[in-house]
C-alpha positions as CSV (number, residue, x, y, z in Angstrom):
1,X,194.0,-103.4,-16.9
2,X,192.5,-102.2,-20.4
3,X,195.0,-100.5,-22.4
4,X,194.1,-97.0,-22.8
5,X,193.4,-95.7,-26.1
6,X,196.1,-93.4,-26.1
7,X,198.6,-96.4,-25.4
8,X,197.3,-97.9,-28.8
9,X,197.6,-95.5,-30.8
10,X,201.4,-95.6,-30.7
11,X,201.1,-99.4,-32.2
12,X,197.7,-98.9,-34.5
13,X,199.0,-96.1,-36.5
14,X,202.5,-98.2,-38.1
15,X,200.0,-101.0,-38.2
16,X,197.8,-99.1,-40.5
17,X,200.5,-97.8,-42.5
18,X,202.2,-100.6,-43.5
19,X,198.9,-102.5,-44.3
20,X,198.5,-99.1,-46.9
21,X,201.4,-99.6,-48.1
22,X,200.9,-102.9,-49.2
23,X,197.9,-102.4,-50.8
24,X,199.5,-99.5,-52.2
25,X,202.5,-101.5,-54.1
26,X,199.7,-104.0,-55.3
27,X,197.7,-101.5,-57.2
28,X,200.6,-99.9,-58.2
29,X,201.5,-103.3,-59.6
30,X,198.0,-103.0,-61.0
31,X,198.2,-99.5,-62.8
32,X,202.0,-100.8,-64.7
33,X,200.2,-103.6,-66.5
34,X,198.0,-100.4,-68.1
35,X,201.6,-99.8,-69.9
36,X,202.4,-102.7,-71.1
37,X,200.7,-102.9,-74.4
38,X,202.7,-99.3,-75.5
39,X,205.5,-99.6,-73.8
40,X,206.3,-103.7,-72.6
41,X,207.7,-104.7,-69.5
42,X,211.3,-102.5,-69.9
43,X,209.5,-99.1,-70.4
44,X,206.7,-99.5,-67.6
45,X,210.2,-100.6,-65.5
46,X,211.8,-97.5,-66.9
47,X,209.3,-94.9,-66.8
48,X,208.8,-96.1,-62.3
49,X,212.6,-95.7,-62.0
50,X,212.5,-92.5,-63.4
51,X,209.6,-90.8,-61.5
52,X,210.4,-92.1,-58.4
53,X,214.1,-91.3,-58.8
54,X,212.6,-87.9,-59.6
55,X,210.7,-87.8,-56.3
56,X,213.2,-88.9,-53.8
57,X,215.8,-87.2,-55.1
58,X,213.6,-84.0,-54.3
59,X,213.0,-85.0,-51.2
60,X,216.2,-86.4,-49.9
61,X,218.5,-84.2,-51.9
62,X,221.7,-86.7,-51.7
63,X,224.0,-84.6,-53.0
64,X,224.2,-83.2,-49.9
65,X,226.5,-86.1,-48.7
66,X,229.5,-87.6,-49.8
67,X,229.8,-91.1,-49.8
68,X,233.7,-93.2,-50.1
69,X,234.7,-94.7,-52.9
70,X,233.3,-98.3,-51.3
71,X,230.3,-96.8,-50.3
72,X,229.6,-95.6,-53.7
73,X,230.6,-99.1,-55.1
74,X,228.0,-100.3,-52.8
75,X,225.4,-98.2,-53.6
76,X,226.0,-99.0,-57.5
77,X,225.6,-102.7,-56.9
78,X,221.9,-101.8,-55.1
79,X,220.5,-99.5,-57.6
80,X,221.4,-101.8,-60.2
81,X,220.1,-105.0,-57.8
82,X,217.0,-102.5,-57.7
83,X,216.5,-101.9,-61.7
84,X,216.8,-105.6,-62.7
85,X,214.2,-106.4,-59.7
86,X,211.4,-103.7,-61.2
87,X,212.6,-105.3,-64.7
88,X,211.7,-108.6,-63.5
89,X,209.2,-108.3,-61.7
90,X,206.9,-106.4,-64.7
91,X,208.3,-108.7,-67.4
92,X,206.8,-111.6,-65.4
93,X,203.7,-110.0,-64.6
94,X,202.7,-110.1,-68.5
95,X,202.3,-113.9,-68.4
96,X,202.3,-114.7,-64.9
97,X,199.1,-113.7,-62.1
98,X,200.6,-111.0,-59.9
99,X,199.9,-113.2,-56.5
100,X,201.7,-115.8,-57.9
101,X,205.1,-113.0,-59.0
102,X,204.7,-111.7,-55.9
103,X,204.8,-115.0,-54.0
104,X,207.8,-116.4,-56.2
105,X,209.9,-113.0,-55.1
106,X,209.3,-113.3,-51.7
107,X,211.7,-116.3,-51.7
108,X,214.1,-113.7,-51.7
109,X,214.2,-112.3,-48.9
110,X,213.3,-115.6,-47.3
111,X,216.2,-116.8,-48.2
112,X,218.3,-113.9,-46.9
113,X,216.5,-114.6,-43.8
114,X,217.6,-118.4,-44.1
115,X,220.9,-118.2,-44.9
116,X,221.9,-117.8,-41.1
117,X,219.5,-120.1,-39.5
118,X,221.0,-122.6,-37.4
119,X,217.3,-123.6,-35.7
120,X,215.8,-127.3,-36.3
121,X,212.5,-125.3,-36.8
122,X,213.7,-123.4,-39.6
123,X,214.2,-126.4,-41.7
124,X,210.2,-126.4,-41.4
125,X,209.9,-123.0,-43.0
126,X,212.4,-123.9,-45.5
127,X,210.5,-126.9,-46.9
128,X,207.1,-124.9,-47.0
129,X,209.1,-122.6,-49.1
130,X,210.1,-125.5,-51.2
131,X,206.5,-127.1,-51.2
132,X,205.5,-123.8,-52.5
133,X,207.5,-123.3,-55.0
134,X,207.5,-127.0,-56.5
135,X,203.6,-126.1,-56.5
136,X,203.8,-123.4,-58.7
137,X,206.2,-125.0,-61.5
138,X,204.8,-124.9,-64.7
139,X,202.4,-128.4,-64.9
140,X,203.2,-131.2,-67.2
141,X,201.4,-131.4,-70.5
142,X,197.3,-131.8,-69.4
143,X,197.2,-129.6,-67.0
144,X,197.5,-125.3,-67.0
145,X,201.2,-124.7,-66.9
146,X,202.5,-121.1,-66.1
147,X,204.9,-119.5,-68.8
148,X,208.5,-121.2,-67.9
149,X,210.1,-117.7,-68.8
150,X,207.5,-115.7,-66.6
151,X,207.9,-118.1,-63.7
152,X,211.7,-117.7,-64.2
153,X,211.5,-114.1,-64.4
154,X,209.9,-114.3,-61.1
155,X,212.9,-115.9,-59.7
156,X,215.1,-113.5,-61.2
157,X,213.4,-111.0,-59.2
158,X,213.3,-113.0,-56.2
159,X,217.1,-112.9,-56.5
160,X,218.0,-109.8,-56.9
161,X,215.1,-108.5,-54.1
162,X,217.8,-110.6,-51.9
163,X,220.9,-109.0,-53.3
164,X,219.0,-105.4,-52.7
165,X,218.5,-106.2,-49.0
166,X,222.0,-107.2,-48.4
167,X,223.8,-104.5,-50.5
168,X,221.0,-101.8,-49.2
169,X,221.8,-102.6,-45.7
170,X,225.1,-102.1,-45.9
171,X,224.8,-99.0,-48.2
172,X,222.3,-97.8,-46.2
173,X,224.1,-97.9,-42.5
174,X,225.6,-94.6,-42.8
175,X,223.4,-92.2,-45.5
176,X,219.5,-94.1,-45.0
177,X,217.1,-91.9,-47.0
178,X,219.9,-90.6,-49.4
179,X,221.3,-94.1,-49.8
180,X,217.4,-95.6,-51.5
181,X,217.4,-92.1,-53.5
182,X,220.8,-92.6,-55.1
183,X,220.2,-96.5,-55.5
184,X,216.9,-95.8,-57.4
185,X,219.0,-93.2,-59.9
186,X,221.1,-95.9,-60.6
187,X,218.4,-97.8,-60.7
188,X,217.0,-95.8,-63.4
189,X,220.3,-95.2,-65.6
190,X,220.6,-98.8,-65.5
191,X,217.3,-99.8,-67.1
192,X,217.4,-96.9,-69.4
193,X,218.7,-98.9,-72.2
194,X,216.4,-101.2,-72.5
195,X,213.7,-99.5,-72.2
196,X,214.8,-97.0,-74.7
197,X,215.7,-100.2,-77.2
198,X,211.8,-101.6,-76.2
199,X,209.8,-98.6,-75.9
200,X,212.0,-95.7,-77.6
201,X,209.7,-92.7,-78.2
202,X,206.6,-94.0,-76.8
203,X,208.0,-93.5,-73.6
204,X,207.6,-89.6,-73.8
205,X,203.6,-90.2,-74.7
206,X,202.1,-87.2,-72.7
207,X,199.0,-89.7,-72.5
208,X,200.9,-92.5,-70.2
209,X,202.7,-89.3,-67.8
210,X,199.6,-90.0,-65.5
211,X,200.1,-93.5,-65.0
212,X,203.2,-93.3,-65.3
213,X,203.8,-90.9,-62.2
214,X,201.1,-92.9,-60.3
215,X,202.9,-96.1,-60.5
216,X,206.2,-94.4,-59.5
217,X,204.5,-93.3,-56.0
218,X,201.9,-96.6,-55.9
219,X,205.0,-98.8,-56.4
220,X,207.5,-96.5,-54.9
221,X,207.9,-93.4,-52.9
222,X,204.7,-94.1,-51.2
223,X,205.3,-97.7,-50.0
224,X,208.7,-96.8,-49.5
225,X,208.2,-94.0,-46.8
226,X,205.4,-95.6,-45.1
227,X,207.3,-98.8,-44.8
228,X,210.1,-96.8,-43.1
229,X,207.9,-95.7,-40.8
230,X,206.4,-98.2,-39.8
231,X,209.4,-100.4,-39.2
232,X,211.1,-97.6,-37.3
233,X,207.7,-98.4,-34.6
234,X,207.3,-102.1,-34.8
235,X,208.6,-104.9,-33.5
236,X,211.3,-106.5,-36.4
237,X,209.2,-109.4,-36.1
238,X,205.8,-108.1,-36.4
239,X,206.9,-106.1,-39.6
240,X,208.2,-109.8,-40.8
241,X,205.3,-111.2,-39.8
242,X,202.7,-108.8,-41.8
243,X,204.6,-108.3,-44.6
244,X,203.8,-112.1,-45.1
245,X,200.2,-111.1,-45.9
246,X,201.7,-109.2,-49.5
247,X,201.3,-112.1,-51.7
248,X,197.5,-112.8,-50.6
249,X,197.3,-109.3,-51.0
250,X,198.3,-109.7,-55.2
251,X,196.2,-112.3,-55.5
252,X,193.4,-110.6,-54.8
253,X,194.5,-107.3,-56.5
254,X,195.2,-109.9,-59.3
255,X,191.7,-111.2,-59.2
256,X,189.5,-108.5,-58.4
257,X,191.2,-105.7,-61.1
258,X,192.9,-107.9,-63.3
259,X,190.7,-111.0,-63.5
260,X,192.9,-113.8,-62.8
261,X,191.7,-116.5,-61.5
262,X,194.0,-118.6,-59.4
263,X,193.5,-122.6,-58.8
264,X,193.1,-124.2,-55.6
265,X,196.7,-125.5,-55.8
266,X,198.1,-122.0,-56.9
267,X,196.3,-120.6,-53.9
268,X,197.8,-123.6,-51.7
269,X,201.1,-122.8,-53.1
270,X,201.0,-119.2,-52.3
271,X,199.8,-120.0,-48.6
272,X,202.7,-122.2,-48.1
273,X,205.3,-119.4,-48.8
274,X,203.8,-117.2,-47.1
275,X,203.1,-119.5,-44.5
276,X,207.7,-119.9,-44.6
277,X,207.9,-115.8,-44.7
278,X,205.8,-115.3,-41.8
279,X,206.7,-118.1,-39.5
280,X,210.7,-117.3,-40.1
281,X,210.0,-114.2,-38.9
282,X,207.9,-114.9,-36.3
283,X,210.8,-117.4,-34.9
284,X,213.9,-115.2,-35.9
285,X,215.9,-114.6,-33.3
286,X,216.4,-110.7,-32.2
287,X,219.7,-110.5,-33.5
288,X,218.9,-112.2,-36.9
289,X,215.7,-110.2,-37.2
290,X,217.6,-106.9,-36.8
């Protein structure tokens, strides 16, 4: 029997959602290279922590709860695992193509996801992973190497996107939506520094408050909250599954905004990690998944 329109809805609308929000974080990604030349990768990093601190604070109003001393330890080592991620991430995006970033930082969370495998077929997602990632090592001399420091900036997202999944989830367990506010105001504090010691005043430029506050909700509280929602009405695994699609998805907010052209190899590369995201979710047990 057809499925009535009314029984899809419930599955169509997280579906929807979480596709937006992945196009969402790409042009996000997008608008913070517009910052760049003022204020380099630290301030862009900065001035997202410290809008979308700003918003979710106003909406989740944390102070409200009061979290133990480990709990707050906790939540420290995520907001900082957060800031270093955004600081990454944008100071490899200025020599890097943003499919490629965004396919090297996946391997974080793949590897979170890989850490408790046990299953012969996971060795098979692992090694596409690999494949992947020995693809997109910077080329001997002949060929189009990417910037060593970029692709290792990458990585150095990659890791701290896993440290932020494990240290959110457990921060997260009892306070949720107050938990991601108070991590990103650490967050924030964190990268402060050096984005005052790269950008100083420039920062406070009334011309870059615009892009500034868009890439804060493109990159942030946008994604964020549709994410949430989304994974609160899908299956664990389907989430997995489509959140596979976000490094296709840079590539060609790389290429069709920013004008980077990928090679057929780079393109291979990216398909083969995603390719390891989406099939170890797709074969995550329920428990694991969870």
């Amino acid at each position: 029997m057809p499925t009535s329109p009314r029984g899809r809805s419930p599955v169509i609308l997280p579906l929807v959602l979480l596709i937006a929000a992945m196009f969402s974080v790409q042009f996000g990604a997008v608008l913070a290279t517009t910052l760049f030349p003022v204020v380099g990768a630290a301030g862009a990093a900065t001035l997202r922590l410290v809008f979308a601190a700003a918003m979710l604070l106003a909406f989740w109003r944390p102070w409200r709860i009061r979290p133990s001393r480990r709990e707050a330890r906790t939540i420290v080592v995520y907001g900082v695992a957060m800031g270093l991620m955004n600081l990454f991430f944008y100071s490899a995006l200025r020599t890097v193509p943003l499919g490629i970033v965004v396919a090297l930082e996946f391997t974080g969370p793949l590897a979170v996801a890989m850490a408790a495998s046990r299953r012969a077929l996971h060795f098979l997602w692992i090694a596409l992973a690999a494949a992947g990632l020995l693809l997109l090592l910077p080329a001997p001399a002949g060929g189009a190497p990417l910037d060593p420091r970029g692709i290792a900036c990458a990585l150095g997202a990659a890791a701290c996107w896993a440290l932020y999944i494990v240290f959110g989830r457990r921060a997260g367990a009892a306070h949720g939506g107050q938990t991601t506010a108070l991590g990103m105001l650490v967050g924030a504090l964190a990268i402060l520094p050096l984005g005052i010691a790269q950008a100083g005043g420039r920062m406070l430029l009334p011309v870059l408050l615009p892009a500034a506050i868009g890439v804060a909700l493109l990159s942030s509280a946008l994604p964020y909250s549709l994410e949430m929602f989304a994974l609160t009405r899908l299956p664990t695994r389907t989430f997995g599954v489509l959140m596979s699609l976000e490094p296709a998805l840079g590539a060609l907010a790389g290429l069709i905004f920013l004008g980077e052209q990928l090679t057929p190899l780079q393109w291979a590369a990216i398909a083969s990690i995603m390719l390891a995201s989406g099939g170890s979710a797709a074969t995550a047990s329920a428990s694991a998944a969870e």
